[in-house]
C-alpha positions in Angstrom: 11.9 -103.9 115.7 14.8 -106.2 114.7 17.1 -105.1 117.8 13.8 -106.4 119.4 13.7 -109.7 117.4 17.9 -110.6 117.9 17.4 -109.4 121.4 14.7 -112.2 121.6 16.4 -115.0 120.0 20.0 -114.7 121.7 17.9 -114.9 125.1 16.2 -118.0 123.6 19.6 -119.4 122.8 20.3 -118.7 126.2 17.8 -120.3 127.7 18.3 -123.3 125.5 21.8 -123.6 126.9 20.9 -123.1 130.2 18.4 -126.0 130.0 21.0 -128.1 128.3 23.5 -127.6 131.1 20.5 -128.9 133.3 19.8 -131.5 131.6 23.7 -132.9 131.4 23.5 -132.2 134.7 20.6 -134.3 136.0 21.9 -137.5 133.3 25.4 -137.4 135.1 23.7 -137.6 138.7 21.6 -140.4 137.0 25.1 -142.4 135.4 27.0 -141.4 139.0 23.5 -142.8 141.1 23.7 -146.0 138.8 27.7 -146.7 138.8 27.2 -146.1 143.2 24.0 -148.6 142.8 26.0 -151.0 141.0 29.5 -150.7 143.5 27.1 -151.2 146.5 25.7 -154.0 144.8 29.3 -155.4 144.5 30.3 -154.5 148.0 26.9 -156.4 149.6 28.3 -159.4 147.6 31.9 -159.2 148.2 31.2 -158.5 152.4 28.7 -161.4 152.4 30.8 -164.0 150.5 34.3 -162.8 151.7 34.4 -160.4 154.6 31.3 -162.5 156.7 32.7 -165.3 156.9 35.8 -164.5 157.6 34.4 -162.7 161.2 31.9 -165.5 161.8 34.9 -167.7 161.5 36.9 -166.2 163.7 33.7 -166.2 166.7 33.3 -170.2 165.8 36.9 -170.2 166.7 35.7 -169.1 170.1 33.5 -171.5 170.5 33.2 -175.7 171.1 31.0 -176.8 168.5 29.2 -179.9 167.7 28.1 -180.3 164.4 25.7 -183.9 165.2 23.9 -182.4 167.8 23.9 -178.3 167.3 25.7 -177.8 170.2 27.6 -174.6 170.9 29.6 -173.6 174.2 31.7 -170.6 174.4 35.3 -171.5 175.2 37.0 -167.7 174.7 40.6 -168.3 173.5 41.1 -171.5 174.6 41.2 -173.1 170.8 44.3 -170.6 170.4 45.9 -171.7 173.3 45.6 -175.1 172.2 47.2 -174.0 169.2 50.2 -173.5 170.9 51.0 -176.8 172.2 49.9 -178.9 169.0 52.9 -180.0 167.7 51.2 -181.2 164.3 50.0 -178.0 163.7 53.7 -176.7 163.6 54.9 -179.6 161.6 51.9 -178.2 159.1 52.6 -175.1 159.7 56.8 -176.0 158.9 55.3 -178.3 155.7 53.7 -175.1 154.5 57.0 -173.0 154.8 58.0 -175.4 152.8 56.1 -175.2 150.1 56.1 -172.0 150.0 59.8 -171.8 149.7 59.9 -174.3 146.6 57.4 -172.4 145.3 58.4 -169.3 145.3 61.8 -170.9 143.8 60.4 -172.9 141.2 57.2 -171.1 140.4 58.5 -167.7 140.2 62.3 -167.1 139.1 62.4 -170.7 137.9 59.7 -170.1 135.5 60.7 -166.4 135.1 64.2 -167.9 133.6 62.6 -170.5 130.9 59.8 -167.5 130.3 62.6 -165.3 129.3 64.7 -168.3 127.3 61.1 -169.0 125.2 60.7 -165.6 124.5 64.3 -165.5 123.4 63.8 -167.9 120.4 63.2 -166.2 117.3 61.1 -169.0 115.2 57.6 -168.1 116.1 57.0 -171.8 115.9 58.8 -173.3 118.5 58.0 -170.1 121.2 54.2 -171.4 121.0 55.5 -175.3 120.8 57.2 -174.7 123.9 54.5 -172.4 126.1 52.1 -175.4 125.2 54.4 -178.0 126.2 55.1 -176.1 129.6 50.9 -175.5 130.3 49.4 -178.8 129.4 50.1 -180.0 133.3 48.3 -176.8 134.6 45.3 -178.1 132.5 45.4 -181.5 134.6 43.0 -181.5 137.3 45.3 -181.4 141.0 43.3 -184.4 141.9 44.0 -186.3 138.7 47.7 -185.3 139.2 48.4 -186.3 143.0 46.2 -189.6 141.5 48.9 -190.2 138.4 51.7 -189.0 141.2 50.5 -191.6 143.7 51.3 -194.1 141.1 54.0 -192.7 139.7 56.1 -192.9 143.6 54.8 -196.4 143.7 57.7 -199.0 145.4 58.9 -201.4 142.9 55.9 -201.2 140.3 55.6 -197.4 139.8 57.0 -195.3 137.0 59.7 -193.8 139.3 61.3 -196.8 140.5 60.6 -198.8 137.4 63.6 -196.0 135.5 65.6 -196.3 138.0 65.8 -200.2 137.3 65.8 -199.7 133.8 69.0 -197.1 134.1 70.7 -199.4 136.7 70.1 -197.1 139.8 68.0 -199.5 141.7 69.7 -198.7 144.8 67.5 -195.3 144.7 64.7 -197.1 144.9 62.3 -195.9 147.6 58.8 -195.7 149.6 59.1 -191.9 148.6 55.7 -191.7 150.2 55.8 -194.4 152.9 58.7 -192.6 154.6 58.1 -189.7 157.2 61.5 -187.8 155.7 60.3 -187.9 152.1 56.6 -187.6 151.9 56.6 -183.6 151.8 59.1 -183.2 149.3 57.4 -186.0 146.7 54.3 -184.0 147.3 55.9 -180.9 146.7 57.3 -182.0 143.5 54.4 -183.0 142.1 52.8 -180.0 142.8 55.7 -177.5 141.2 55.7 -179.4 138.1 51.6 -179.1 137.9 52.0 -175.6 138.8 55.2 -174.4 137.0 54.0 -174.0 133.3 51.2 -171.8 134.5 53.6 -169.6 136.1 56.1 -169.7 133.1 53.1 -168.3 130.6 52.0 -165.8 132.7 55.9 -164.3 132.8 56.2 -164.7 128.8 52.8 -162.2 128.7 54.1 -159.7 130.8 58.2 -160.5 128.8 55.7 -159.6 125.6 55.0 -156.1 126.8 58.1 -155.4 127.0 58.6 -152.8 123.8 61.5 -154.6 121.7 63.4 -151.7 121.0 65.0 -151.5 124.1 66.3 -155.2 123.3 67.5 -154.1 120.1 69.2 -150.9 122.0 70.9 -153.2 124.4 72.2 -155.4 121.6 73.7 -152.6 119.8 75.4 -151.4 123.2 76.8 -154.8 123.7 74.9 -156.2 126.4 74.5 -159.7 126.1 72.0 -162.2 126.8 72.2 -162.0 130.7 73.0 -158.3 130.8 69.5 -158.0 129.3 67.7 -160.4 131.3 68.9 -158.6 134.3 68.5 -155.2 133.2 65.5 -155.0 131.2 63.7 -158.1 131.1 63.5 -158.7 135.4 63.0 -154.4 136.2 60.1 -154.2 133.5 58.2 -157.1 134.7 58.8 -156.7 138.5 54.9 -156.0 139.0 53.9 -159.4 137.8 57.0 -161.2 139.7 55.5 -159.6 143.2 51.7 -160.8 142.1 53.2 -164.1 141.7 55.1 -164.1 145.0 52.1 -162.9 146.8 50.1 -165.5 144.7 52.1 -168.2 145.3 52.8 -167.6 149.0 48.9 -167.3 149.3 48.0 -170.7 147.3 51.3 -172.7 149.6 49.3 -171.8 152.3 46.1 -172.9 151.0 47.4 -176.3 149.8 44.6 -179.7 150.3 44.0 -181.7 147.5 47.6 -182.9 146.6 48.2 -184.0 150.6 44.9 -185.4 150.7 44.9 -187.6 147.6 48.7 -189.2 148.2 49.1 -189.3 151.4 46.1 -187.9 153.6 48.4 -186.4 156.0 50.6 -189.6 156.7 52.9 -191.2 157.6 52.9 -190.6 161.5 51.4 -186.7 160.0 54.4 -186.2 158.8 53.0 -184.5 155.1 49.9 -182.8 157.1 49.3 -179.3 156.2 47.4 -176.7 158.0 44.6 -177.2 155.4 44.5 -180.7 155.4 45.0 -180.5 159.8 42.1 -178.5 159.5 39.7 -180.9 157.8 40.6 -183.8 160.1 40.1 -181.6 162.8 36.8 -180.3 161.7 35.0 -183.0 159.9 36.6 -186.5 160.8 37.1 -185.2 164.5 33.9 -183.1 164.6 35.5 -180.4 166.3 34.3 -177.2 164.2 35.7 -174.5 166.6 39.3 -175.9 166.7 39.2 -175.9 162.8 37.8 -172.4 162.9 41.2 -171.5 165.1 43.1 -172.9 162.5 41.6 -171.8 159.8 42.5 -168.1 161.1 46.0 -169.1 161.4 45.9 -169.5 157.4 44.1 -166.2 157.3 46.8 -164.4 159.0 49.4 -166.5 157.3 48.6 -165.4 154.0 47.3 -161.7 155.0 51.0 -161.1 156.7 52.8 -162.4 153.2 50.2 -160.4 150.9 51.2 -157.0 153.0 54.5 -157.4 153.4 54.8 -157.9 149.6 52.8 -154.8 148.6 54.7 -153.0 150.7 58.0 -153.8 149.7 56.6 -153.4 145.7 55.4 -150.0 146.9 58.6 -149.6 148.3 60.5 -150.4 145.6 58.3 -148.2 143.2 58.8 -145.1 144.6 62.5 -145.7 145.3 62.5 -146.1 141.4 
């Protein structure tokens, strides 16, 4: 009778196990059913937001469209091929290089240097002073900044010209943003010194990550301030420079407010950028299928410099 009884009660504890098996089985179908709702929930979003209109811009680019009236005519690649002979386009597209250059200079190993120099101080103090100091122009609005630039590059009564008096260089004097040669680069200025304190911060978080005894190693070793800057400090943070390349590459192609505020394009289009060629295009010259054809070209601008960059990351990540 009790080999009857444990015989009983181990199959009970069997079977209780088995059901318990069934039943973590049915509640992590239910958490993999509800993570898969949520992801398609995500990816309806992303494709209608991102991915929809980045096809129904390219068949508007196909198209002659007039925004008054509704009208829409099919013109195939015609738009492209107009592309190709619009010399303003390449002067935008060349005004774009350039910002991207200056960026990529100035927003990335320019503010990977002073990232590395702040982190370098050892009063607490004066590291936070400084990041502030460096990130209170990100904070500014880019239409509030072109507006205080604008000023600033006035002839004779703006801030610029009104030092240059005051140290006795009056000779330098300038229409920095009347003059076809100099419009650009006053823009561009403007622009890195808005945009460089933003980039300097995000290089002193990934510098922070960066365990400190391998510092302390290199000291001991010898290595000095620039040995460790090259050999530590620049290897370990290598992800974050190529985001900020990509990044930066990306946003130099996507550049409008700071054109349109100073100089709306001019003189003569000589500042115009593909963004700001674009909207004239579109919305001041109500032709919507040109400014679609255009609007690919930044597309493929900035899809070319994000894959190129991971690849050569990924590249350089497995050569490692």
């Amino acid at each position: 009778m009790g080999s009857a009884t444990a015989t009983s009660h181990n199959s009970a504890v069997k079977g209780g196990a088995a059901f318990d098996r069934r039943a973590w089985a049915r509640h992590s179908l239910l958490q993999q059913l509800a993570a898969l709702r949520w992801g398609i929930a995500a990816l309806i979003i992303v494709g209608w937001f991102v991915y929809y209109p980045i096809i129904d811009n390219f068949f508007v680019s196909t198209t002659n469209q007039d925004i008054f009236t509704g009208e829409v005519n099919a013109v195939g690649l015609d738009n492209y091929r107009r592309l190709l002979d619009d010399q303003v386009v390449w002067l935008a597209l060349r005004n774009n290089g350039l910002y991207a250059v200056f960026s990529v200079i100035f927003q990335v190993f320019a503010a990977f240097v002073l990232a590395a120099i702040i982190e370098g101080l050892r009063n607490r103090t004066w590291r936070n002073f400084w990041r502030a100091v460096y990130f209170i122009p990100s904070a500014i609005s880019t239409t509030v900044t072109g507006l205080l630039f604008y000023f600033i590059y006035q002839p004779d009564i703006g801030l610029l010209d009104a030092f240059l008096h005051l140290v006795g260089l009056q000779n330098l004097s300038y229409t920095w943003l009347g003059d076809e040669r100099t419009a650009i680069y006053a823009i561009i200025a403007m622009s890195q010194w808005q945009g460089f304190g933003y980039s300097t911060l995000l290089f002193t978080i990934a510098i922070q990550k960066i365990p400190r005894e391998l510092y302390d190693a290199a000291t001991i070793d010898g290595a000095g301030a620039i040995r460790q800057l090259f050999s530590i400090t620049f290897p370990l943070t290598r992800e974050m420079t190529g985001m900020m390349i990509i990044v930066t590459i990306a946003g130099a192609f996507q550049v409008f407010n700071e054109v349109m505020v100073m100089t709306g394009g001019g003189p003569n289009n000589s500042s115009q950028v593909l963004g700001t060629w674009l909207y004239e295009q579109g919305f001041n010259q109500n032709d919507m299928g040109y400014a679609a054809a255009i609007g690919v070209v930044i597309f493929v601008a900035t899809l070319i410099t994000g894959l190129l960059q991971l690849w050569y990351t990924k590249r350089r990540r497995v050569e490692v």
